[in-house]
C-alpha positions as CSV (number, residue, x, y, z in Angstrom):
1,X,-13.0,-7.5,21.7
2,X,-12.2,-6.9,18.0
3,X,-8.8,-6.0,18.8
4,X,-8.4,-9.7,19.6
5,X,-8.6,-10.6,16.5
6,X,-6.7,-10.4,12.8
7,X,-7.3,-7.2,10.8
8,X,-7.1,-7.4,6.6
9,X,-6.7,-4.1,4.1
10,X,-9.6,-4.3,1.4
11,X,-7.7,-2.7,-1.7
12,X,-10.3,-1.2,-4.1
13,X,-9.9,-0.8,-8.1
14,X,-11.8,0.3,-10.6
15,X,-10.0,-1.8,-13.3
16,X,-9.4,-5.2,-11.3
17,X,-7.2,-6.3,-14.7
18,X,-4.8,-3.1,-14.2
19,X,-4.5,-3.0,-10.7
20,X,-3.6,-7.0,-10.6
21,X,-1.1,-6.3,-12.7
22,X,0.2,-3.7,-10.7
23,X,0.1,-5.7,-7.3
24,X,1.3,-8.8,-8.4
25,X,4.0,-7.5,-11.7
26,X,5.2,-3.9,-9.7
27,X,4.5,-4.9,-6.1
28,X,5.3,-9.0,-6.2
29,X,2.3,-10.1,-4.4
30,X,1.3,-13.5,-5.2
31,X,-2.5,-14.5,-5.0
32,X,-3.7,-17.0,-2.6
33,X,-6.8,-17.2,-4.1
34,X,-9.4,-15.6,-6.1
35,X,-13.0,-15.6,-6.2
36,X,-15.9,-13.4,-8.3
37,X,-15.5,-11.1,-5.7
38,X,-12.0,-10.4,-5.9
39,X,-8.4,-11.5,-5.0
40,X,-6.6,-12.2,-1.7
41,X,-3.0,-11.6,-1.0
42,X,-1.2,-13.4,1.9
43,X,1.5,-10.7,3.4
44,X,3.5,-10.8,6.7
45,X,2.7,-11.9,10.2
46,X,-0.6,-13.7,9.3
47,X,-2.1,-10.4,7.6
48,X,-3.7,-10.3,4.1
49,X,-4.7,-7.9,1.4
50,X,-8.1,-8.3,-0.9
51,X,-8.2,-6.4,-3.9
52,X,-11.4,-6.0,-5.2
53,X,-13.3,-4.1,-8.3
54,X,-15.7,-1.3,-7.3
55,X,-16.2,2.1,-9.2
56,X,-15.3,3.9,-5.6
57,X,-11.9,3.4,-5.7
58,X,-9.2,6.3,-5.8
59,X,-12.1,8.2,-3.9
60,X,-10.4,8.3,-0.2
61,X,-8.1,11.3,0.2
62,X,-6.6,9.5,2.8
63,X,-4.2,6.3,2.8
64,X,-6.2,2.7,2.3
65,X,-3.0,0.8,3.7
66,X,0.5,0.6,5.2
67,X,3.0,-1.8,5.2
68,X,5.1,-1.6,8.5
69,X,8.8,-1.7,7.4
70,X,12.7,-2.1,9.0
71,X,14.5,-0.1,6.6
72,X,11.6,2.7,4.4
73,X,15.0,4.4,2.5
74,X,15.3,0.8,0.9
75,X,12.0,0.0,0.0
76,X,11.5,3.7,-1.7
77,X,14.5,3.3,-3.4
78,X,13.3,-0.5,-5.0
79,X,10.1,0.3,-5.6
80,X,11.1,3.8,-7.4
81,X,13.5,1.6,-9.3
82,X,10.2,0.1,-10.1
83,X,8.9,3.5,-11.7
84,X,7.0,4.0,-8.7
85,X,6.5,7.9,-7.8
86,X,6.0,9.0,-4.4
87,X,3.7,12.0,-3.2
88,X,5.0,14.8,-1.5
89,X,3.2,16.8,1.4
90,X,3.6,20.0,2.6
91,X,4.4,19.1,6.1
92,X,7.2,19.4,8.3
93,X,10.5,17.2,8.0
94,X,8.8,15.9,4.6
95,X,12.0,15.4,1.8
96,X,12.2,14.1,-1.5
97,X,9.2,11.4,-0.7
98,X,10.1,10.7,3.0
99,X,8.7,12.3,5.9
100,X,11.1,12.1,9.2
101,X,9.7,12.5,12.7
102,X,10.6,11.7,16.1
103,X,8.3,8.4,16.2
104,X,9.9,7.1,12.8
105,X,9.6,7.8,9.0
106,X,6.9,7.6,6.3
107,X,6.4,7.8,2.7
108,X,3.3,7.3,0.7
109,X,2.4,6.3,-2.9
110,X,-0.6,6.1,-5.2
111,X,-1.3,2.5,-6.8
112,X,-2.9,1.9,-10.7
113,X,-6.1,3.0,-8.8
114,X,-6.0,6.6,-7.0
115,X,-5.1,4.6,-3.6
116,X,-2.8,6.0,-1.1
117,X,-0.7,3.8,0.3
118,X,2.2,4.0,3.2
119,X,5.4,2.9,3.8
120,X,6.1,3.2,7.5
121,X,9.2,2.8,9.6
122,X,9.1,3.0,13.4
123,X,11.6,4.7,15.6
């Protein structure tokens, strides 16, 4: 049923000014199109982002998104280039930012917001 259909990431932020700035300046999304009740991102495959100002966000303690990547080492290294800092977890195979498992590799980071988000690369 649902499954059938697309599935979008709503991106919360408590200052919609800052966190633009970090999505489109840091991150390089470009807007489709905004409207009062926020912003929408096109990304990959059909999928899309909408970032949108509410005093809840930075609230989950778990990750708001993930972008499914072919090669995590590369995008960690870019986007620390970009002064990006990535979180580090006391669980097993986690090193400097990057968790390594059988099924793959991960690596989260917090946005201008308090998000989590993911960086995931299949096995």
């Amino acid at each position: 049923m649902l499954q059938e259909h697309p599935l979008y990431a709503y991106i919360p932020a408590k200052d919609l000014a800052r966190a633009r700035k970090f999505y489109e300046g840091t991150l390089g999304f470009k807007p489709k199109r905004e409207n009062p009740g926020g912003i929408e991102y096109d990304c990959a495959s059909g999928t899309r982002a909408f970032l949108y100002p509410t005093p809840h966000a930075g609230t989950n303690q778990a990750s708001q998104a993930y972008w499914h990547v072919k090669d995590l080492e590369r995008e960690v290294a870019e986007l620390r280039s970009k002064g990006i800092v990535f979180e580090e977890y006391d669980m097993p195979g986690m090193k400097n930012g990057i968790v390594s498992h059988a099924g793959g590799k991960a690596a989260w980071f917090k946005d201008t917001e308090g998000n989590i988000l993911a960086l995931i690369q299949g096995a």
